[in-house]
Backbone as XML, in Angstrom:
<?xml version="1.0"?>
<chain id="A" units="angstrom">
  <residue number="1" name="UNK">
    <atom name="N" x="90.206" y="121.401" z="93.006"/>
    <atom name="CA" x="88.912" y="120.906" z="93.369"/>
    <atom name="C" x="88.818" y="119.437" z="93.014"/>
  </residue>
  <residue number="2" name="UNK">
    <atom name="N" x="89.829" y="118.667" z="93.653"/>
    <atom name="CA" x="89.714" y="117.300" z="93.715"/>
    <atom name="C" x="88.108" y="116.316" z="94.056"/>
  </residue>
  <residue number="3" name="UNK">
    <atom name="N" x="86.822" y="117.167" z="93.370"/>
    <atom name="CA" x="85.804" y="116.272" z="94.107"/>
    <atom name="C" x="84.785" y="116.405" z="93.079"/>
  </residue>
  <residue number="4" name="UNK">
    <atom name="N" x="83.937" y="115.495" z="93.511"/>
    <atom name="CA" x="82.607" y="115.341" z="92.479"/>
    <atom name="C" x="81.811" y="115.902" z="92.138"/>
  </residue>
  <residue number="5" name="UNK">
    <atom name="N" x="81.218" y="115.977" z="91.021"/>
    <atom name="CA" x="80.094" y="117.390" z="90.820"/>
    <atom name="C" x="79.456" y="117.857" z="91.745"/>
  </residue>
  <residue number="6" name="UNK">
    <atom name="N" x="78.946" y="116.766" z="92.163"/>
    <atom name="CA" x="77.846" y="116.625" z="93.583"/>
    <atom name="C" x="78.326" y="117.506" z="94.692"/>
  </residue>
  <residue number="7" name="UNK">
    <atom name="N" x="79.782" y="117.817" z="94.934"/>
    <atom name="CA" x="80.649" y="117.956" z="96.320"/>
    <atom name="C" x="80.821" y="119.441" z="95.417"/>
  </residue>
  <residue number="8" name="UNK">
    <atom name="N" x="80.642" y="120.144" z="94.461"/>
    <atom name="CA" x="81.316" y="121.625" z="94.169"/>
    <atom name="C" x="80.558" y="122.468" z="94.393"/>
  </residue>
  <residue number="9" name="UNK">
    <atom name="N" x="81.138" y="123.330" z="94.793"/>
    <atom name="CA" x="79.576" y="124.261" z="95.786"/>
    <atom name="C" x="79.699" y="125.435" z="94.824"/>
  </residue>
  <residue number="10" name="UNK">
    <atom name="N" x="78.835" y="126.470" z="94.158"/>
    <atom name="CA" x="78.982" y="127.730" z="93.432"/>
    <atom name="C" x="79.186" y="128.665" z="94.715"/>
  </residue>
  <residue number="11" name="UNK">
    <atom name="N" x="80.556" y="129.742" z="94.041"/>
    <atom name="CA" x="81.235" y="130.320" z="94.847"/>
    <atom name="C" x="82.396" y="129.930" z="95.363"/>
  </residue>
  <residue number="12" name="UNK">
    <atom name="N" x="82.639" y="128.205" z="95.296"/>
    <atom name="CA" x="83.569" y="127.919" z="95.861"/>
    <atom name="C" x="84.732" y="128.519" z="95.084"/>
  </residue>
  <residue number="13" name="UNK">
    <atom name="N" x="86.097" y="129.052" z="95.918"/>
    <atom name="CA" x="86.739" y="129.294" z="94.970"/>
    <atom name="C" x="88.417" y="128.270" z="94.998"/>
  </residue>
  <residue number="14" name="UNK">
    <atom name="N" x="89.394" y="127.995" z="93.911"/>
    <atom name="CA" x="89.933" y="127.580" z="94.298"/>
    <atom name="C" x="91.107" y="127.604" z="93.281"/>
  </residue>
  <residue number="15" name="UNK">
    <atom name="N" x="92.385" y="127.342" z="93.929"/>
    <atom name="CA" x="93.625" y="127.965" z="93.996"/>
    <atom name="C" x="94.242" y="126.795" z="92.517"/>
  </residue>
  <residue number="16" name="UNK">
    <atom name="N" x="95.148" y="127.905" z="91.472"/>
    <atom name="CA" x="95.211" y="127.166" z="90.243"/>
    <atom name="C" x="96.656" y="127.256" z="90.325"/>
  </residue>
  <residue number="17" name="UNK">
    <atom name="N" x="97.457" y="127.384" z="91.424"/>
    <atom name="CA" x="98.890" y="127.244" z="91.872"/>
    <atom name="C" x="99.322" y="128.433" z="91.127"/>
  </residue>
  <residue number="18" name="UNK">
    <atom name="N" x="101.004" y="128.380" z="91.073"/>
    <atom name="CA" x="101.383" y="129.535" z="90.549"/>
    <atom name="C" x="102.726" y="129.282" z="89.707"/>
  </residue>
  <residue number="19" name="UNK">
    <atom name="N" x="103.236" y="130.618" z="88.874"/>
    <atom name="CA" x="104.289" y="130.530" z="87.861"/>
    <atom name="C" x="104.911" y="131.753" z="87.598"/>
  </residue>
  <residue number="20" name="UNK">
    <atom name="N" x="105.843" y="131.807" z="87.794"/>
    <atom name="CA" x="106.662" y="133.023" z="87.278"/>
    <atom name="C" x="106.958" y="132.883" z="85.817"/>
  </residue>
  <residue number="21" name="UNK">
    <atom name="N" x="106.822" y="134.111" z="85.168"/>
    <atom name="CA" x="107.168" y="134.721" z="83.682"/>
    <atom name="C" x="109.015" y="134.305" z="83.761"/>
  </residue>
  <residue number="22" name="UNK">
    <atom name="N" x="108.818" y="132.872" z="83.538"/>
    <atom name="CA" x="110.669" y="132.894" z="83.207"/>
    <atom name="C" x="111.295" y="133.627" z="81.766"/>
  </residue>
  <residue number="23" name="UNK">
    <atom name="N" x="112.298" y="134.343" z="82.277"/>
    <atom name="CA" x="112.839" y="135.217" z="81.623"/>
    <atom name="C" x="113.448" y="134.864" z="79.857"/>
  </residue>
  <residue number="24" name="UNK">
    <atom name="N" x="113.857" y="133.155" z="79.987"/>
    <atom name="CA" x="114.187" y="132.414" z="79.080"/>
    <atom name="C" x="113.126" y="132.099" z="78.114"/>
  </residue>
  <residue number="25" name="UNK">
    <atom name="N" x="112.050" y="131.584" z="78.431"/>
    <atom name="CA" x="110.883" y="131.529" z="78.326"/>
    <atom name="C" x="110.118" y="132.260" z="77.571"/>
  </residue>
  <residue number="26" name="UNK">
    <atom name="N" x="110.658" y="133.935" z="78.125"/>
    <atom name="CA" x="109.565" y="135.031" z="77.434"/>
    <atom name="C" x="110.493" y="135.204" z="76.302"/>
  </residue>
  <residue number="27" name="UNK">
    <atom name="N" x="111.666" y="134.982" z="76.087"/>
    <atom name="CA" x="112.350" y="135.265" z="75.267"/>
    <atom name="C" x="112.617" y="134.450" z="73.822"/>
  </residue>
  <residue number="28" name="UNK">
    <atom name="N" x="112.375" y="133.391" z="74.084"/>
    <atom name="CA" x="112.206" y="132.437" z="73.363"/>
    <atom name="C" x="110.591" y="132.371" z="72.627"/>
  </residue>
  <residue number="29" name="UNK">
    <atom name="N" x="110.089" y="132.523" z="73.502"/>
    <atom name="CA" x="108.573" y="133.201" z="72.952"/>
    <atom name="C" x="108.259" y="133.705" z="72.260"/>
  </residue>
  <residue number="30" name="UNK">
    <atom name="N" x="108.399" y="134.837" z="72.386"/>
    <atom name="CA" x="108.510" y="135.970" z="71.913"/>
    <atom name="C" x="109.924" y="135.903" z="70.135"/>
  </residue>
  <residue number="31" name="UNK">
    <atom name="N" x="110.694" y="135.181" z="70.740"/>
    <atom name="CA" x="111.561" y="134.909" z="69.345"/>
    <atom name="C" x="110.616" y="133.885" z="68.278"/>
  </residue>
  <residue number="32" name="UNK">
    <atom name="N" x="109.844" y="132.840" z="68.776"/>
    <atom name="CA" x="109.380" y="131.769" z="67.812"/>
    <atom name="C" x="107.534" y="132.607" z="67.238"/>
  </residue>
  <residue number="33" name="UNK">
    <atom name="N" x="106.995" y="133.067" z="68.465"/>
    <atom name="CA" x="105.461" y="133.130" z="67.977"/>
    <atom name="C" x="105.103" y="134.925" z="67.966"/>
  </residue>
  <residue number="34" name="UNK">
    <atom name="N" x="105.753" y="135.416" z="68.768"/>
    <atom name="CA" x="105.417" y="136.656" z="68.193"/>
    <atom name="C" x="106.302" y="137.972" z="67.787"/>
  </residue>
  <residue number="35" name="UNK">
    <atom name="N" x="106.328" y="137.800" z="66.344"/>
    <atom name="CA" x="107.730" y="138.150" z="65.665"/>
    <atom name="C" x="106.972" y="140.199" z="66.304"/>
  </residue>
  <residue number="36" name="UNK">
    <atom name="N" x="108.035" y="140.710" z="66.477"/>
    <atom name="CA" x="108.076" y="142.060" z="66.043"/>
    <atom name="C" x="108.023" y="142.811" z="67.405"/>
  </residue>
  <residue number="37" name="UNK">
    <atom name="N" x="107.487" y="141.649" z="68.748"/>
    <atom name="CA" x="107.614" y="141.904" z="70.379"/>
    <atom name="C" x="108.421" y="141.893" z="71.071"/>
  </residue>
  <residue number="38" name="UNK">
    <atom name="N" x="109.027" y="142.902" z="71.835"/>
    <atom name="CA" x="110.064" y="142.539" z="72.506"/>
    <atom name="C" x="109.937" y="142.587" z="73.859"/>
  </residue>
  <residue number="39" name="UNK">
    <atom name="N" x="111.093" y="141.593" z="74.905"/>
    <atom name="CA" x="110.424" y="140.984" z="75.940"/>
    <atom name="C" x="110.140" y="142.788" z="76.872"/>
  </residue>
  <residue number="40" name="UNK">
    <atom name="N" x="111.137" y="144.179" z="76.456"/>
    <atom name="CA" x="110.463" y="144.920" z="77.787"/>
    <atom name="C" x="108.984" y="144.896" z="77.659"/>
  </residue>
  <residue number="41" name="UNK">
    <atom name="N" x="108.255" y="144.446" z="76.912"/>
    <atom name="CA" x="106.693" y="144.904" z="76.541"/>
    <atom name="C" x="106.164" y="144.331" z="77.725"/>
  </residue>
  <residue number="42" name="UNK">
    <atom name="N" x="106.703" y="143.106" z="78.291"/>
    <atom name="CA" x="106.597" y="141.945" z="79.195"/>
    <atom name="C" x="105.714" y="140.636" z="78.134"/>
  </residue>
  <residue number="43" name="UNK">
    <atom name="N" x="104.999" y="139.707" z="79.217"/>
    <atom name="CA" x="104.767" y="138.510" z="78.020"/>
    <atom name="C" x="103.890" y="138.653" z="77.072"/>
  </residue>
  <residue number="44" name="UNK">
    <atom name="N" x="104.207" y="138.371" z="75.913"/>
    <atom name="CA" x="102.437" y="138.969" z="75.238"/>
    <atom name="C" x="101.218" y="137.810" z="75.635"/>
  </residue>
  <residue number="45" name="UNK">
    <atom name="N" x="99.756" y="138.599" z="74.856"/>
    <atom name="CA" x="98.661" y="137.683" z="75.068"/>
    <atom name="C" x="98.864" y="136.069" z="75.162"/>
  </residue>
  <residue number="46" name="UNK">
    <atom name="N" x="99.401" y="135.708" z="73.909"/>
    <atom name="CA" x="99.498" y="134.444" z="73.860"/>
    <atom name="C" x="100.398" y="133.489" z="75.106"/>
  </residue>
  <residue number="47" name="UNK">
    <atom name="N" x="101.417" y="134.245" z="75.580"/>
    <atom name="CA" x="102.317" y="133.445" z="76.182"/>
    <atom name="C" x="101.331" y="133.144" z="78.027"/>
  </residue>
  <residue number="48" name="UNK">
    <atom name="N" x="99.990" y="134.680" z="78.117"/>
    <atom name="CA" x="99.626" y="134.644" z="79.284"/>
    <atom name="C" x="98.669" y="133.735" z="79.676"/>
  </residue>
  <residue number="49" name="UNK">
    <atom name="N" x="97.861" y="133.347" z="78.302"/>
    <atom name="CA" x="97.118" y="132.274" z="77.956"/>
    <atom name="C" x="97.712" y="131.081" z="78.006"/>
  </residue>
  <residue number="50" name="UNK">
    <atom name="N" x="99.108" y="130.848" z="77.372"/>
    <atom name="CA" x="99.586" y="129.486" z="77.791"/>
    <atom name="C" x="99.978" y="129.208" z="79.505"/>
  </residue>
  <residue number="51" name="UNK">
    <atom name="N" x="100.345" y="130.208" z="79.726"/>
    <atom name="CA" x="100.887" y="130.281" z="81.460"/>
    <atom name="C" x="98.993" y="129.521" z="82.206"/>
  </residue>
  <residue number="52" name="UNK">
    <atom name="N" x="98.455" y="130.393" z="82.066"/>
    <atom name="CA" x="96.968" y="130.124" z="82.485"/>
    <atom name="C" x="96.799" y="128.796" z="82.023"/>
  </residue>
  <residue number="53" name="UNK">
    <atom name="N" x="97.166" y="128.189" z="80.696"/>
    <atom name="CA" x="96.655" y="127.112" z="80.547"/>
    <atom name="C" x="97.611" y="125.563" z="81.284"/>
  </residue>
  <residue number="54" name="UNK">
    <atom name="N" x="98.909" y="125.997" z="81.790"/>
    <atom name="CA" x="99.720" y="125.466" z="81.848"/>
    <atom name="C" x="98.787" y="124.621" z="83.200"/>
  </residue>
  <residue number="55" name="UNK">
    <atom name="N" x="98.620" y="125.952" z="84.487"/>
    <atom name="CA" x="97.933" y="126.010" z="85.312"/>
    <atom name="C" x="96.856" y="125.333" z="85.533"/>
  </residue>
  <residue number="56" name="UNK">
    <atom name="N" x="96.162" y="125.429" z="84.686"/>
    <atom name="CA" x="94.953" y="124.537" z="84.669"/>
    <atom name="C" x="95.343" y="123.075" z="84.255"/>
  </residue>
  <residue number="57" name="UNK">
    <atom name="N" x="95.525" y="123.145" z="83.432"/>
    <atom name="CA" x="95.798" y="121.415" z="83.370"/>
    <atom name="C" x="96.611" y="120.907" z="84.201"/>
  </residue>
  <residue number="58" name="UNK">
    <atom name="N" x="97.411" y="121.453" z="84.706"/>
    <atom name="CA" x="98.582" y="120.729" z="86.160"/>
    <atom name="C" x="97.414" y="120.341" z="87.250"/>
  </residue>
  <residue number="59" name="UNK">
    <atom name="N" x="96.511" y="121.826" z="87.217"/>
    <atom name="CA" x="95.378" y="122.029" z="88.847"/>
    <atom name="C" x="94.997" y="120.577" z="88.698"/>
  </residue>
  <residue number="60" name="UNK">
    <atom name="N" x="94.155" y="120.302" z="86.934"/>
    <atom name="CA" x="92.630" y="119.803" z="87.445"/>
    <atom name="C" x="93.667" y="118.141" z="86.775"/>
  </residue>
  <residue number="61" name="UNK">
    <atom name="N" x="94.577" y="117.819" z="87.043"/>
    <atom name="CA" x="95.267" y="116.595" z="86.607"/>
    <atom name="C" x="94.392" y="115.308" z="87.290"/>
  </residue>
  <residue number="62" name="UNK">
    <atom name="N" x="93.797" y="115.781" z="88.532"/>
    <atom name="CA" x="93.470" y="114.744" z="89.661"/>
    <atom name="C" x="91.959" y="115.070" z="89.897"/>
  </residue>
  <residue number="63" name="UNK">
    <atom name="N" x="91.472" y="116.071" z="89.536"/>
    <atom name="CA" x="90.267" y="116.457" z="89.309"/>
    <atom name="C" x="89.296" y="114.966" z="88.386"/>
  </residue>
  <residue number="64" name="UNK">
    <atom name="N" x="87.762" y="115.162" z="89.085"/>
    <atom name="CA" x="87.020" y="114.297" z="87.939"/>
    <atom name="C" x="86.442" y="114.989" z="86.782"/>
  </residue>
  <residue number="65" name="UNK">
    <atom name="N" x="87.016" y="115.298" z="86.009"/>
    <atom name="CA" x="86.994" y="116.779" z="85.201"/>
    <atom name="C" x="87.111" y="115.456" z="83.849"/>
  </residue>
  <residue number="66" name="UNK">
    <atom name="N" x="86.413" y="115.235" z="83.146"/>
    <atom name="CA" x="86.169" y="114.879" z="81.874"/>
    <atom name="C" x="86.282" y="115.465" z="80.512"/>
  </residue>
  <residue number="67" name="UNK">
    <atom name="N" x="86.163" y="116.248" z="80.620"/>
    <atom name="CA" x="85.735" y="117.084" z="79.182"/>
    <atom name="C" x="86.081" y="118.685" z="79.577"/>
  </residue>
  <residue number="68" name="UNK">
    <atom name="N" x="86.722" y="119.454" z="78.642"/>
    <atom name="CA" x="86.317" y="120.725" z="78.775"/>
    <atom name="C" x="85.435" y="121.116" z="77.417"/>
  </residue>
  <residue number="69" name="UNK">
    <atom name="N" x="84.598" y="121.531" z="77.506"/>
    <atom name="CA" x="83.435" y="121.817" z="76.214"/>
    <atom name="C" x="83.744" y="123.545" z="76.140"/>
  </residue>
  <residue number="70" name="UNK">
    <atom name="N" x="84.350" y="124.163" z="76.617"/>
    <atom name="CA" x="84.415" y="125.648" z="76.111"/>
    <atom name="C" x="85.817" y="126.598" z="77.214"/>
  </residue>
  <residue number="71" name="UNK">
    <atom name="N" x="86.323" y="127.591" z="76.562"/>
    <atom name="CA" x="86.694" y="128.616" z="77.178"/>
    <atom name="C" x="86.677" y="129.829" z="76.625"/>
  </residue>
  <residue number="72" name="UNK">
    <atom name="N" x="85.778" y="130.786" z="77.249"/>
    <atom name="CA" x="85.613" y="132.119" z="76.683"/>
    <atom name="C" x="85.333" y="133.209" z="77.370"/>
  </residue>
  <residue number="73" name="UNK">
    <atom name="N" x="85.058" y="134.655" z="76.879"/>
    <atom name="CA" x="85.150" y="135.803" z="77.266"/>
    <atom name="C" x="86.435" y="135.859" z="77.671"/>
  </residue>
  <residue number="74" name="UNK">
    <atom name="N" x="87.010" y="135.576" z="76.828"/>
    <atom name="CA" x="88.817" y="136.031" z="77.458"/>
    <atom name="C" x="89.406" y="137.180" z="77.428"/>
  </residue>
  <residue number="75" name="UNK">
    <atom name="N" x="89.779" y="137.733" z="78.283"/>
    <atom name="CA" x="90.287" y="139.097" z="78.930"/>
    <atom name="C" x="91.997" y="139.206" z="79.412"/>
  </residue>
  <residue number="76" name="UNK">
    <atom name="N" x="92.443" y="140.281" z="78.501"/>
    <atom name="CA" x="94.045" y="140.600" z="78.917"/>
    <atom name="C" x="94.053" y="141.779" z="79.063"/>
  </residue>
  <residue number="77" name="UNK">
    <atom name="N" x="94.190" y="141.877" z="80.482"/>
    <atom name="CA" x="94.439" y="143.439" z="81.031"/>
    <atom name="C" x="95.475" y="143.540" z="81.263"/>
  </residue>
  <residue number="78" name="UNK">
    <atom name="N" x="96.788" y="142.980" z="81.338"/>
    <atom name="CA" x="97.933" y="143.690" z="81.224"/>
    <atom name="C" x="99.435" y="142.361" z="81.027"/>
  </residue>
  <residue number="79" name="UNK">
    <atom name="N" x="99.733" y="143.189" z="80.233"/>
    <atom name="CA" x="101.158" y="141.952" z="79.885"/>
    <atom name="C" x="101.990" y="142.008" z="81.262"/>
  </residue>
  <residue number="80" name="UNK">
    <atom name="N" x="102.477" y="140.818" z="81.880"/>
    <atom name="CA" x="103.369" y="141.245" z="83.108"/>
    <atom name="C" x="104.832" y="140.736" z="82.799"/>
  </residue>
  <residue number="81" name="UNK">
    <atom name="N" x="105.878" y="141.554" z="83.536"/>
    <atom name="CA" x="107.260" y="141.847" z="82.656"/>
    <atom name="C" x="107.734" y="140.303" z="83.149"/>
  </residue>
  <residue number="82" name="UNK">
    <atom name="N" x="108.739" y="140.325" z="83.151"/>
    <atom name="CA" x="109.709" y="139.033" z="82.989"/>
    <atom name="C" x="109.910" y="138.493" z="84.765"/>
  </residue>
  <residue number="83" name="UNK">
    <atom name="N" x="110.011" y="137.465" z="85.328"/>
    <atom name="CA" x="110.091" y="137.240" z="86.906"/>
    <atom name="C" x="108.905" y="137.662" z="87.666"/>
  </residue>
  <residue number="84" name="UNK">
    <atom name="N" x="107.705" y="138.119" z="87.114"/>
    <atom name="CA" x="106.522" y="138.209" z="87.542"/>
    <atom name="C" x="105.793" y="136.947" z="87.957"/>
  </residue>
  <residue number="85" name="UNK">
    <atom name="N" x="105.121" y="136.868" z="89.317"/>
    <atom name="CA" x="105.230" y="135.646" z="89.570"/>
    <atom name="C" x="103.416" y="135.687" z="89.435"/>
  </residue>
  <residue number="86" name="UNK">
    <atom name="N" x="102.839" y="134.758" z="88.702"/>
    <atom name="CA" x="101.657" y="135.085" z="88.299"/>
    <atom name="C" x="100.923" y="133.834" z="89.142"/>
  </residue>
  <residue number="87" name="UNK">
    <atom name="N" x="99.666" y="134.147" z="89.789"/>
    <atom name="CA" x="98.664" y="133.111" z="90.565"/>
    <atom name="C" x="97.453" y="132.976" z="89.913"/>
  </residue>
  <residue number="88" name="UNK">
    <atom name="N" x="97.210" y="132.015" z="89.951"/>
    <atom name="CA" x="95.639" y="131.502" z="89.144"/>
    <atom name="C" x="94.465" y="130.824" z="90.343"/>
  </residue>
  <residue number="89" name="UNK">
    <atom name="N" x="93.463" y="131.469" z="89.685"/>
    <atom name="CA" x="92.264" y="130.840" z="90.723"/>
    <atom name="C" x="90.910" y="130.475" z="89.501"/>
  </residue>
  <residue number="90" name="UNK">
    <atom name="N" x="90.292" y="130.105" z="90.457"/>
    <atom name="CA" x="89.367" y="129.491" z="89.724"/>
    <atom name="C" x="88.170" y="129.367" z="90.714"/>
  </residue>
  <residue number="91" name="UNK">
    <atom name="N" x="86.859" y="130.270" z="89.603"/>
    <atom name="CA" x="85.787" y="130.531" z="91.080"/>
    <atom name="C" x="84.300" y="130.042" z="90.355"/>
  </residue>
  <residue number="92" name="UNK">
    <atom name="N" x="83.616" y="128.783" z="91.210"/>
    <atom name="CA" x="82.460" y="128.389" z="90.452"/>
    <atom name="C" x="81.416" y="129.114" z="90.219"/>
  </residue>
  <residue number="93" name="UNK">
    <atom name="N" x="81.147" y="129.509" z="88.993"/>
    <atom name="CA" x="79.809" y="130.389" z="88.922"/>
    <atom name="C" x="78.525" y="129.621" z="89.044"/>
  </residue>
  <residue number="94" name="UNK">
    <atom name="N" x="78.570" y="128.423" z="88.182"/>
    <atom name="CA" x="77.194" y="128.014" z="88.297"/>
    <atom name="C" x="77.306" y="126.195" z="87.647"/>
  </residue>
  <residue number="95" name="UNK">
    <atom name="N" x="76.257" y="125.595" z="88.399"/>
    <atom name="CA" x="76.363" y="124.089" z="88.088"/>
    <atom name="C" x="75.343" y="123.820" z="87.409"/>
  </residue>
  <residue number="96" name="UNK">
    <atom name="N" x="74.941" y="122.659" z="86.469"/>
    <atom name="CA" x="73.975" y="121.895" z="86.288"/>
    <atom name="C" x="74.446" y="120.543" z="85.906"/>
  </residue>
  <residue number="97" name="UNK">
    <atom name="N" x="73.454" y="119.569" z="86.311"/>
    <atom name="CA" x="73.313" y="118.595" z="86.530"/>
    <atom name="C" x="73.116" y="118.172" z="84.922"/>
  </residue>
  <residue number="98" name="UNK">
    <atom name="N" x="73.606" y="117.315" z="84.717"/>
    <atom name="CA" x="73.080" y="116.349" z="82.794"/>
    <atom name="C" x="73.375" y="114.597" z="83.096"/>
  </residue>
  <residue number="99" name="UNK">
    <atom name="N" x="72.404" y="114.395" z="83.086"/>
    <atom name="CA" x="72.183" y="112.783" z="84.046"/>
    <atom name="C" x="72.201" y="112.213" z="84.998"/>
  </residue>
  <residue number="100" name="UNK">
    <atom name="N" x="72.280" y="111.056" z="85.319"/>
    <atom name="CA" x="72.714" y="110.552" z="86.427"/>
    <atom name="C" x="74.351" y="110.156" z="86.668"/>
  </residue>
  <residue number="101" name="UNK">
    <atom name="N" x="74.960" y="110.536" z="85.599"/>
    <atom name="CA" x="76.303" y="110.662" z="86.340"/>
    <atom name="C" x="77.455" y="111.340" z="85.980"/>
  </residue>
  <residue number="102" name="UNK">
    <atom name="N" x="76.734" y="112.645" z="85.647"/>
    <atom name="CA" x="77.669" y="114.049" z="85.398"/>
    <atom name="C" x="77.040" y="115.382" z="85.109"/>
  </residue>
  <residue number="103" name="UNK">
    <atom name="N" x="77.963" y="116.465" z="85.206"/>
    <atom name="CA" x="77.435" y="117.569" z="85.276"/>
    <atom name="C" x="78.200" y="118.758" z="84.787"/>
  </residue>
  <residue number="104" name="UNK">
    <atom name="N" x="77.700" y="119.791" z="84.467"/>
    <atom name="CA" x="78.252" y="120.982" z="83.431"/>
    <atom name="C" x="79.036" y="122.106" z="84.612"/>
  </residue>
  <residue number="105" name="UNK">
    <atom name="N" x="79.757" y="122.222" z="84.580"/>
    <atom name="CA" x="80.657" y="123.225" z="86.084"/>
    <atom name="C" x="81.151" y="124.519" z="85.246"/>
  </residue>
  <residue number="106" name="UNK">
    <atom name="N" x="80.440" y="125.702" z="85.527"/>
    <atom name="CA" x="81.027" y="127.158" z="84.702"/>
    <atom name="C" x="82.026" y="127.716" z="85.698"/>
  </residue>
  <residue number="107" name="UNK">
    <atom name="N" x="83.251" y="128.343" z="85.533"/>
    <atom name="CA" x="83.607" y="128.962" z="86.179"/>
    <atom name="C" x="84.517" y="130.004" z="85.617"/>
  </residue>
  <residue number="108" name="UNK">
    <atom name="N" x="84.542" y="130.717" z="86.462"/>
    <atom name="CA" x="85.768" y="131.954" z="86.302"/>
    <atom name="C" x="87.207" y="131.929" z="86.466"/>
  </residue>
  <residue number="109" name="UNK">
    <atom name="N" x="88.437" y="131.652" z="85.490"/>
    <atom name="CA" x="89.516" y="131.601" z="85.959"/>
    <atom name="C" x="90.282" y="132.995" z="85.680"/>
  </residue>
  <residue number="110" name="UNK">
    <atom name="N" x="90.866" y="133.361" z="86.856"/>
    <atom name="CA" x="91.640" y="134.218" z="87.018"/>
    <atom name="C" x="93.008" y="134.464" z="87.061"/>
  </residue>
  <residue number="111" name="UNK">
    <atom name="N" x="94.391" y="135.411" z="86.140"/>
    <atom name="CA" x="95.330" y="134.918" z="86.948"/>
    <atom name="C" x="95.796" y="136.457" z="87.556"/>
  </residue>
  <residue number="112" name="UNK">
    <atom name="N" x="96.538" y="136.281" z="88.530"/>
    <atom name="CA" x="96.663" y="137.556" z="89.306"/>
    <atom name="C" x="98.473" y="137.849" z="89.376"/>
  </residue>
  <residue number="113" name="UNK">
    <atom name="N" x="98.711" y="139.024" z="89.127"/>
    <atom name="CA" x="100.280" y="139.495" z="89.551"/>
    <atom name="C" x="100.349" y="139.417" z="91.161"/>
  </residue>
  <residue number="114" name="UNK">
    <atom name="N" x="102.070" y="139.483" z="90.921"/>
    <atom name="CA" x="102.125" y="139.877" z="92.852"/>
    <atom name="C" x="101.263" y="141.014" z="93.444"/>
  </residue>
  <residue number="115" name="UNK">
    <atom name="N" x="101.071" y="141.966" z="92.799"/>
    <atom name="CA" x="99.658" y="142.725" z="93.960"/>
    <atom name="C" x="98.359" y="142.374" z="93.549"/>
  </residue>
  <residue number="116" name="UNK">
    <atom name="N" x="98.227" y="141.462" z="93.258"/>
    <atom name="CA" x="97.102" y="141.444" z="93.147"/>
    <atom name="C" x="96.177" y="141.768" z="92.403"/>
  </residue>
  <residue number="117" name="UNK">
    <atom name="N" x="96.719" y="142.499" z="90.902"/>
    <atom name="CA" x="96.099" y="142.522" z="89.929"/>
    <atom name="C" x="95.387" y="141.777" z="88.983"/>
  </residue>
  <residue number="118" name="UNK">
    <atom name="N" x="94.657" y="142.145" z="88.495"/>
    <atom name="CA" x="94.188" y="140.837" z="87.016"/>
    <atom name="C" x="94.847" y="140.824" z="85.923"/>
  </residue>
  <residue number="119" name="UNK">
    <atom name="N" x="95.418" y="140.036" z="85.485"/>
    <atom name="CA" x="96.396" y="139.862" z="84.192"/>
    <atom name="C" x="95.124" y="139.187" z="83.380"/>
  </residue>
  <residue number="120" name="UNK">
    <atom name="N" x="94.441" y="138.238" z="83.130"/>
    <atom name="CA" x="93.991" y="137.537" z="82.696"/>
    <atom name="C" x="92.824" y="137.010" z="83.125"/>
  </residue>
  <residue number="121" name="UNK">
    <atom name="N" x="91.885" y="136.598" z="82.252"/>
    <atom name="CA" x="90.319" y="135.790" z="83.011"/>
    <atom name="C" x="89.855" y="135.403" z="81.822"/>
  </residue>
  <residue number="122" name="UNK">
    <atom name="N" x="89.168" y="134.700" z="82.344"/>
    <atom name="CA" x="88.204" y="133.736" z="81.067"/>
    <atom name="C" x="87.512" y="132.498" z="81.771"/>
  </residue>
  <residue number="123" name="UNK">
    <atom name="N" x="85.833" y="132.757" z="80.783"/>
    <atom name="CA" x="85.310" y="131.506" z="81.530"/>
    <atom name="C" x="85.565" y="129.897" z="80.774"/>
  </residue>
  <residue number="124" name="UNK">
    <atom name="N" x="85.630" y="128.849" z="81.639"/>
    <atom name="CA" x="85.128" y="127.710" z="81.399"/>
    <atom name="C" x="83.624" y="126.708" z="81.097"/>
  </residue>
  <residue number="125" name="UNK">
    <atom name="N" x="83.279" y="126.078" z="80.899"/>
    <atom name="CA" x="82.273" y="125.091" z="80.554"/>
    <atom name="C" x="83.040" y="123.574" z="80.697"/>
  </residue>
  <residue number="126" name="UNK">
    <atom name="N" x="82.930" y="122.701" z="81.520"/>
    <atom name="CA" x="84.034" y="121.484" z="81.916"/>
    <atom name="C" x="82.593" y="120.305" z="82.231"/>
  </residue>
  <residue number="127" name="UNK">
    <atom name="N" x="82.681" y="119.224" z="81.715"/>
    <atom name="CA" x="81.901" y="118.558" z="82.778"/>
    <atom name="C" x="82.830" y="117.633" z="83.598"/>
  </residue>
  <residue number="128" name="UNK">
    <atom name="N" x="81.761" y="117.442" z="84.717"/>
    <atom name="CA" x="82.570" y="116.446" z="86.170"/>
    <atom name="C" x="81.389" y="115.439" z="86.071"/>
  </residue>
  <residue number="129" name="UNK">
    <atom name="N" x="82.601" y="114.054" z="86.767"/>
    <atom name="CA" x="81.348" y="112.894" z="87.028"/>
    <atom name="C" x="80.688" y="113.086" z="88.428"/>
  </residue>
  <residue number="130" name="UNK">
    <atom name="N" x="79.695" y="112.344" z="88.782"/>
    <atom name="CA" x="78.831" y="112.705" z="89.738"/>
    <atom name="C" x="78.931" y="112.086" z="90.831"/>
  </residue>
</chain>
């Protein structure tokens, strides 16, 4: 969502690119931060949260995205195994305006397995300039 507060419509939804669970990756992971997991479990919480976060900051690089002031209600419905190729979206719930030249943008980010499942969600609080 390369555009200005002014230009983000609630509902709009929009695409947070994508990443496969590299196999090296989960393994190494899983060796440094979460002692006692092993990769068949697939990635744990933490690694699905970094994947998601990887995502987002690549998306909104070009974005007028200033600030993120929050991320919460975070949700892990399922660890996905290793070569799982995971997609992220991102869907505006609701705007407000805070001056004349920026504004508070809530939204829903999602990331999804190849069918289409929910691995992950959690909301944002970001402001954009106007």
């Amino acid at each position: 969502m390369p555009a200005p507060f002014d230009d983000i419509r609630i509902g709009q939804v929009v695409s947070l690119g994508a990443c496969a669970v590299d196999p090296g990756a989960l393994e190494a992971f899983c060796r440094a931060f979460t002692p006692g997991w092993t990769v068949e479990r697939g990635a744990p919480d933490a690694m699905v949260y970094a994947i998601w976060a990887k995502l987002d900051a690549v998306a909104h690089t070009d974005w007028p995205q200033t600030k993120r002031l929050g991320v919460d209600a975070l949700r892990w419905m399922r660890n996905p195994p290793a070569g799982e190729l995971l997609r992220g979206r991102m869907t505006i719930m609701a705007k407000d305006a805070v001056g004349d030249d920026k504004g508070v943008v809530i939204a829903q980010h999602d990331l999804l397995d190849e069918a289409g499942r929910l691995v992950f969600s959690c909301l944002t609080r970001s402001v954009f300039t106007r």
